[in-house]
MDTraj code that builds the backbone (N, CA, C; nanometers):
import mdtraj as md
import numpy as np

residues = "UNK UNK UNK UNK UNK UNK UNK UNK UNK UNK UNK UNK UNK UNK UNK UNK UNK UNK UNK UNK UNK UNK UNK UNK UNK UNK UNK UNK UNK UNK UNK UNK UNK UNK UNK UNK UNK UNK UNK UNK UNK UNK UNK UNK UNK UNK UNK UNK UNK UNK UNK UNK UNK UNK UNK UNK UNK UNK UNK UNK UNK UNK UNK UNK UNK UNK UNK UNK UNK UNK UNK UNK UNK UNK UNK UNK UNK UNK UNK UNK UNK UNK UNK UNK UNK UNK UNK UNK UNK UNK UNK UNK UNK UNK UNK UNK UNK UNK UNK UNK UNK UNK UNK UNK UNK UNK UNK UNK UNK UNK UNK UNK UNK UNK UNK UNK UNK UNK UNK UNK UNK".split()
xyz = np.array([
    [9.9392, 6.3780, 8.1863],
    [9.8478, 6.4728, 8.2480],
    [9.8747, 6.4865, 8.3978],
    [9.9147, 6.3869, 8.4900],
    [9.8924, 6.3628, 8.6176],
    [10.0524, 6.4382, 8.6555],
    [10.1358, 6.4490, 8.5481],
    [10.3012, 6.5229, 8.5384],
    [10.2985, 6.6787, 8.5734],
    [10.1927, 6.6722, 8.5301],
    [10.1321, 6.8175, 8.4801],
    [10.0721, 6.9120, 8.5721],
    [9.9995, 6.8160, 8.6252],
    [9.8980, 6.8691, 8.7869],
    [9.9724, 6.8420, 8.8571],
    [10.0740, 6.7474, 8.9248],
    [10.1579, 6.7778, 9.0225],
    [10.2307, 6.9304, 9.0055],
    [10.2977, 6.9103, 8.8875],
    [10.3528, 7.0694, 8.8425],
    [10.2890, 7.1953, 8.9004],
    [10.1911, 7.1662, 8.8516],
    [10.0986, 7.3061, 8.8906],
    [10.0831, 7.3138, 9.0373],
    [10.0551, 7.2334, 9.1191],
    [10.1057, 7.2152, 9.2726],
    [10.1892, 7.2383, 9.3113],
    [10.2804, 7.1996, 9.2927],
    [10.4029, 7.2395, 9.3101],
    [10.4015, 7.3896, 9.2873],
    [10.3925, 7.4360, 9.1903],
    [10.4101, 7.6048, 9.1441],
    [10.3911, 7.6941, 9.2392],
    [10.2053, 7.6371, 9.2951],
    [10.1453, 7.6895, 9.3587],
    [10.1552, 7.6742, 9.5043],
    [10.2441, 7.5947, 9.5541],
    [10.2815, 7.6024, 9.6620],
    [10.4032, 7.6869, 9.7007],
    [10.4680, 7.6842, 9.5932],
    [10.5912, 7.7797, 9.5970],
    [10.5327, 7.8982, 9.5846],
    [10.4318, 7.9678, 9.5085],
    [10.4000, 8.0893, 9.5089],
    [10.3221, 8.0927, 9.6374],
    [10.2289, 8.0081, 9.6856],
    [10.2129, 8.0673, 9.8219],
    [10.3020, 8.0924, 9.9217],
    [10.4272, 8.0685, 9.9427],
    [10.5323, 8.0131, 10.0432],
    [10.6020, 8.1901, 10.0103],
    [10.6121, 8.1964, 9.8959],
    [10.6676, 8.3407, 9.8232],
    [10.5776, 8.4586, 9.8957],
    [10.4605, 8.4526, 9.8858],
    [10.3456, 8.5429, 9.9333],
    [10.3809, 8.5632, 10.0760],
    [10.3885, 8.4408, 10.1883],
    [10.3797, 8.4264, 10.2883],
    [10.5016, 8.5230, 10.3091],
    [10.6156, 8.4571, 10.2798],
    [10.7242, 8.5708, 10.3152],
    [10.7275, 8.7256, 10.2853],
    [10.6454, 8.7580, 10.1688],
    [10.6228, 8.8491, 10.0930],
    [10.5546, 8.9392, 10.2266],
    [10.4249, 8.8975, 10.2463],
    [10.3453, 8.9391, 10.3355],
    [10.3920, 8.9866, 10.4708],
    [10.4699, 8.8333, 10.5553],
    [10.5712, 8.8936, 10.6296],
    [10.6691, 9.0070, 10.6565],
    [10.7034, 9.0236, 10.5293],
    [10.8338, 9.1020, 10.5370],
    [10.7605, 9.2452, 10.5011],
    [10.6067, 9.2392, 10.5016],
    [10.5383, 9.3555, 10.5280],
    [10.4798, 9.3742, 10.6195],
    [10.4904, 9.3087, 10.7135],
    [10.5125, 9.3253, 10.8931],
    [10.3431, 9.3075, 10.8714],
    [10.2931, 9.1760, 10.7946],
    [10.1305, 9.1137, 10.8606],
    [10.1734, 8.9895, 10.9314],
    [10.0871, 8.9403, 11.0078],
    [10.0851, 8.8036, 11.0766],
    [9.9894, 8.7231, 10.9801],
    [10.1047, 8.5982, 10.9674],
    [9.9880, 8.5040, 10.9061],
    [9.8840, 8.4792, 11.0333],
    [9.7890, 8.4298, 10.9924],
    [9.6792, 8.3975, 11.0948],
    [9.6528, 8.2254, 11.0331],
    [9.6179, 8.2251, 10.9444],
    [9.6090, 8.1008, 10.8985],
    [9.6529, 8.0398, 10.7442],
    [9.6788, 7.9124, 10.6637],
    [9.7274, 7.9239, 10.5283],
    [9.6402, 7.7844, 10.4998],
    [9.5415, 7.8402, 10.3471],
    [9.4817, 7.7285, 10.3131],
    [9.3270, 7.6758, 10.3968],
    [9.2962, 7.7766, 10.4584],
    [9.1627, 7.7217, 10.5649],
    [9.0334, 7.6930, 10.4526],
    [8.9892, 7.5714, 10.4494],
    [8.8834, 7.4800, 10.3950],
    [8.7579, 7.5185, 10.4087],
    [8.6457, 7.5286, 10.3816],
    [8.5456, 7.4976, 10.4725],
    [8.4204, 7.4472, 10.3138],
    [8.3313, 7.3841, 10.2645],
    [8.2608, 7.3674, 10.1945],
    [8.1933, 7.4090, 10.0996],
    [8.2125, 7.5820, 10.0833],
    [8.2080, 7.7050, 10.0285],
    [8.2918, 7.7013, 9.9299],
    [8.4572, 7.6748, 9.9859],
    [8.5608, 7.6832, 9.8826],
    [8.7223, 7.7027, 9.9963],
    [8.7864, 7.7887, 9.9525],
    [8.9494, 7.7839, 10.0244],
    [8.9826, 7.9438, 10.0136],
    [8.9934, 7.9513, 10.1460],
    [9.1437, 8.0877, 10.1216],
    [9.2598, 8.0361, 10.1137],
    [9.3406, 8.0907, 10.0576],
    [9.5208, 8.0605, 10.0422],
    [9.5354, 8.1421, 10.1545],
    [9.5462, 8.2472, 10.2257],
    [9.6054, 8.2812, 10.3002],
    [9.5360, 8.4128, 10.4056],
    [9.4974, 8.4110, 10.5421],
    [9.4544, 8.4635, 10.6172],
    [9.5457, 8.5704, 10.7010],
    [9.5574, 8.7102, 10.6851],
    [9.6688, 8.7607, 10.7658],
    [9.5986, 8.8642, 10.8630],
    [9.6629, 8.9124, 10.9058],
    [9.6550, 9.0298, 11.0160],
    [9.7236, 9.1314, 10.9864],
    [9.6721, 9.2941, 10.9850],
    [9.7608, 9.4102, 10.9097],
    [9.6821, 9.5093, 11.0829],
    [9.7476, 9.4896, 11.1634],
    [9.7024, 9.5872, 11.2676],
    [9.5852, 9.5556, 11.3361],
    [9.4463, 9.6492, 11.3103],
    [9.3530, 9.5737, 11.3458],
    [9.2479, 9.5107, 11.2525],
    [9.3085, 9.5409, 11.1438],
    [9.2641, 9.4831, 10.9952],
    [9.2626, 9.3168, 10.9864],
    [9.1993, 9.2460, 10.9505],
    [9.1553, 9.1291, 10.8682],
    [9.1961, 9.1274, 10.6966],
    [9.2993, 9.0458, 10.6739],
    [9.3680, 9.0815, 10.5481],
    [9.3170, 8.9561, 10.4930],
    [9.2520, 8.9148, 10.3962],
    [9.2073, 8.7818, 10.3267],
    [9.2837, 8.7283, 10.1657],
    [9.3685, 8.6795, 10.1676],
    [9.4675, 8.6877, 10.0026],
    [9.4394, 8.5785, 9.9348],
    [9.4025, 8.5926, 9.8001],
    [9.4234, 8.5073, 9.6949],
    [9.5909, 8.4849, 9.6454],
    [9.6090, 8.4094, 9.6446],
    [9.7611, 8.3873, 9.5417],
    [9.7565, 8.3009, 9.4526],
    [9.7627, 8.3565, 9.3214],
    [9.7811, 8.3410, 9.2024],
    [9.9342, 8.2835, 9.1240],
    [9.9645, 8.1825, 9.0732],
    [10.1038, 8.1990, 9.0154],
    [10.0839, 8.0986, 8.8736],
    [10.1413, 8.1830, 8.7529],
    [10.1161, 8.1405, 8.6636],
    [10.2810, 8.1404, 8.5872],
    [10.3203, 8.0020, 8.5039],
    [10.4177, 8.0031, 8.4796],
    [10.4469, 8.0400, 8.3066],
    [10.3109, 8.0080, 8.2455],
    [10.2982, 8.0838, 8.1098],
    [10.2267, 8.1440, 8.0935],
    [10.1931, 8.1948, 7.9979],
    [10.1090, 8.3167, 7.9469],
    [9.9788, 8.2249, 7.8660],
    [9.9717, 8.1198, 7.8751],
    [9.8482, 8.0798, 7.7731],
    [9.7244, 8.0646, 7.8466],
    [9.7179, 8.0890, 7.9497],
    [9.5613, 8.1359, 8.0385],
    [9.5720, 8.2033, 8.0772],
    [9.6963, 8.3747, 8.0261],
    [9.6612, 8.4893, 8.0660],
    [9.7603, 8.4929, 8.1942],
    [9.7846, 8.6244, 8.2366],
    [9.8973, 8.6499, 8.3652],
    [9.8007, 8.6375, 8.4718],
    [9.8694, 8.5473, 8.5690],
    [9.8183, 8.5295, 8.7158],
    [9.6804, 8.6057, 8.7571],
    [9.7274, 8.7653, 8.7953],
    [9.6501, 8.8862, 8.7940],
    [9.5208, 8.8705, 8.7041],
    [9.5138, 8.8569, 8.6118],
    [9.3922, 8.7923, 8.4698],
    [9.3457, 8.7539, 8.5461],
    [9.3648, 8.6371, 8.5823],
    [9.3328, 8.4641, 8.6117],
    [9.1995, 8.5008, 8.7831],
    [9.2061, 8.5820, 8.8235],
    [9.1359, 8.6472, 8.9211],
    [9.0103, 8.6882, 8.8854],
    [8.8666, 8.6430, 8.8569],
    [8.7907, 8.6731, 8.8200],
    [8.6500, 8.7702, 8.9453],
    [8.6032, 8.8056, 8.8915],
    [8.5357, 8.8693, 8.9819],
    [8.4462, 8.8007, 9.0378],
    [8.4044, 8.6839, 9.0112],
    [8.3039, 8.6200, 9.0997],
    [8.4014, 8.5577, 9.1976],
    [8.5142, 8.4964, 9.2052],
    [8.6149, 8.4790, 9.3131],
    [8.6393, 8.5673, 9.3838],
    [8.6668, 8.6845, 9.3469],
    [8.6629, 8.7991, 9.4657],
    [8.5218, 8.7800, 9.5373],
    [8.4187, 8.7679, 9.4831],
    [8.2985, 8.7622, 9.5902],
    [8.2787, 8.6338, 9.6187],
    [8.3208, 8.5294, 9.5692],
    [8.3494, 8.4205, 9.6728],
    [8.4400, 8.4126, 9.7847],
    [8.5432, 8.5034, 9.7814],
    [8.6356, 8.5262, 9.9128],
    [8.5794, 8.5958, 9.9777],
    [8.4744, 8.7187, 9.9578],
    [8.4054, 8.7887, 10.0382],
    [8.3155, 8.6777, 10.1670],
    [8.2021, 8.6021, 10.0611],
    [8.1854, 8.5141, 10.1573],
    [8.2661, 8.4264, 10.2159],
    [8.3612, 8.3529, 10.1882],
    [8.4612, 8.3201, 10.2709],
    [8.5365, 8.3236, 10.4002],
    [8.5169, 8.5277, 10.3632],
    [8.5394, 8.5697, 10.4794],
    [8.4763, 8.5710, 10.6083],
    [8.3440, 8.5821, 10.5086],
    [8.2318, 8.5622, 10.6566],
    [8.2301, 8.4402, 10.7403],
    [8.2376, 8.3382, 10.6686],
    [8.2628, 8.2130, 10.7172],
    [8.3297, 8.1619, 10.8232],
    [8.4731, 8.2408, 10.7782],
    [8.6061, 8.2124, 10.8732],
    [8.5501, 8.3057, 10.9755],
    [8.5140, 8.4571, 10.9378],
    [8.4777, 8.5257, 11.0796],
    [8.4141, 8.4795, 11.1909],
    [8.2649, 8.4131, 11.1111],
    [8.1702, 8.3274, 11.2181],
    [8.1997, 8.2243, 11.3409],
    [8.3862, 8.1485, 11.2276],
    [8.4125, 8.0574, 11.3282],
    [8.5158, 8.1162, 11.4579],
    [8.5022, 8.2572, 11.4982],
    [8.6299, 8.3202, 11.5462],
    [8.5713, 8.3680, 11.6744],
    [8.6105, 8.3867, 11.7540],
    [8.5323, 8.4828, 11.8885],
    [8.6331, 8.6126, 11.9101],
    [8.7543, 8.6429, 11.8294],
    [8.7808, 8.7984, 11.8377],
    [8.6876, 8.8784, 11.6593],
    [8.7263, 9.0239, 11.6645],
    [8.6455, 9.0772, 11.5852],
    [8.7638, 9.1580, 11.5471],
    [8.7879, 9.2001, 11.4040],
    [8.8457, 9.3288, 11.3746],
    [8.7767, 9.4547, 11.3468],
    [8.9123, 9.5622, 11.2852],
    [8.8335, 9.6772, 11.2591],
    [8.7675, 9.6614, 11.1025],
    [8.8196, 9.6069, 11.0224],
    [8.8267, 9.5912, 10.8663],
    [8.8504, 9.4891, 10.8327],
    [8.7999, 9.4639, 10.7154],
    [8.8090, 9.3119, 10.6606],
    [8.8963, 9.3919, 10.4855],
    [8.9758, 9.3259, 10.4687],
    [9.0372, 9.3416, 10.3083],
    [9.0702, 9.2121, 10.2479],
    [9.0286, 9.2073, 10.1075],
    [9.0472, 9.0868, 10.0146],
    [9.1856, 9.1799, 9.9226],
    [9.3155, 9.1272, 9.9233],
    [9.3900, 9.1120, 9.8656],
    [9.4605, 8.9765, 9.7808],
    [9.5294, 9.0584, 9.5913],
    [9.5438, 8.9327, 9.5593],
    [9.7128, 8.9345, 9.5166],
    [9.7713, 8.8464, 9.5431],
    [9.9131, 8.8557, 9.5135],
    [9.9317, 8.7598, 9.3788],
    [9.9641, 8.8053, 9.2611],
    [9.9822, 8.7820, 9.1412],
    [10.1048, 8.6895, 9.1313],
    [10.1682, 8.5862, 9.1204],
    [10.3030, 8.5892, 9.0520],
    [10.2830, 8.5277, 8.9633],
    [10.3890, 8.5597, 8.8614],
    [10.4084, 8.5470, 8.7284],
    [10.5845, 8.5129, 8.7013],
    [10.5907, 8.3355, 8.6472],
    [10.7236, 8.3159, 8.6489],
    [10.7428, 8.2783, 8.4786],
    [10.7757, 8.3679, 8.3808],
    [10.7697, 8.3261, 8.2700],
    [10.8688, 8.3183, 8.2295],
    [10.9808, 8.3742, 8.2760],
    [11.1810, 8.3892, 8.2410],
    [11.2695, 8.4094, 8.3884],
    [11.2403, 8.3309, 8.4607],
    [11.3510, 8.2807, 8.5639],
    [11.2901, 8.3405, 8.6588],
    [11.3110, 8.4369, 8.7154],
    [11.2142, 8.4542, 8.8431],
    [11.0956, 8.5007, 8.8657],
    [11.0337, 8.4993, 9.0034],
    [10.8982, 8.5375, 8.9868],
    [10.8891, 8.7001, 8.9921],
    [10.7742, 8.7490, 8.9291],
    [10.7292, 8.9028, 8.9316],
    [10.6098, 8.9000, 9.0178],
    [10.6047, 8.9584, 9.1117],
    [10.5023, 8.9807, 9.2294],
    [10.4327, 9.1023, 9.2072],
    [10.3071, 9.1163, 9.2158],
    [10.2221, 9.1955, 9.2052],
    [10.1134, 9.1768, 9.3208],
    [10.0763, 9.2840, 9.3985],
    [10.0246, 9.2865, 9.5072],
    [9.9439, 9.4190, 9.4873],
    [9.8186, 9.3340, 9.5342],
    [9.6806, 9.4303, 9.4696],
    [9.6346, 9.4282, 9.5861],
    [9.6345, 9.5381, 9.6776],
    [9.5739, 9.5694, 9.8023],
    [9.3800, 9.6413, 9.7966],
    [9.3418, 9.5670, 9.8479],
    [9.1572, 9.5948, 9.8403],
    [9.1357, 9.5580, 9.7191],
    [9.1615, 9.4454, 9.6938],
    [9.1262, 9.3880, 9.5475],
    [8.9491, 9.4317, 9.4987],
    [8.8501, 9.4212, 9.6077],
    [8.7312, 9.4306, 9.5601],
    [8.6849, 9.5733, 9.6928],
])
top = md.Topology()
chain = top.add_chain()
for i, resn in enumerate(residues, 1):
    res = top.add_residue(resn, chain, resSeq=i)
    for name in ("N", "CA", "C"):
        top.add_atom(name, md.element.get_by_symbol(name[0]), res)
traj = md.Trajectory(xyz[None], top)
């Protein structure tokens, strides 16, 4: 079991690391990766101009709990909503927009398939 959950760590660190570049190479600034607070976790905090970009990343390596994208339920989208507020509260700049995006990957036959869902909610 404990083979298993490292695995999935692992996965999921590689799919965030994938995102990050992903994101990058769509000209956002990370702002932060993984920020905590008692509520729950963002995976990844970016900057799109004067936008506030907030991302889930998802990466699923089989299909038996459904593709990544699935795996995104709607009460998690409104737990990242508050989330967001959270991280905002602790900030002293302000943007124009706040967006919850979720980046899907899905590695079921050799590489990953990225799916990027902009204004998820």
């Amino acid at each position: 079991m404990a083979m298993k959950k490292d695995k999935d760590i692992e996965l999921g660190k590689q799919g965030e690391q994938i995102a990050v570049i992903y994101l990058e190479s769509k000209g956002m600034k990370i702002i932060e990766r993984n920020w905590r607070c008692r509520y729950g976790e963002i995976d990844i905090i970016a900057e799109e101009g004067p936008n506030l970009v907030v991302v889930e990343v998802k990466t699923r390596s089989s299909r038996s709990h459904g593709t990544a994208l699935e795996s995104v339920s709607p009460a998690k989208l409104d737990r990242l909503r508050v989330l967001a507020a959270k991280w905002l509260a602790t900030q002293s700049r302000t943007f124009d927009a706040v967006r919850v995006d979720v980046i899907a990957l899905d590695k079921f036959a050799g590489d990953f398939a990225l799916r990027h869902v902009r204004g998820a909610i």
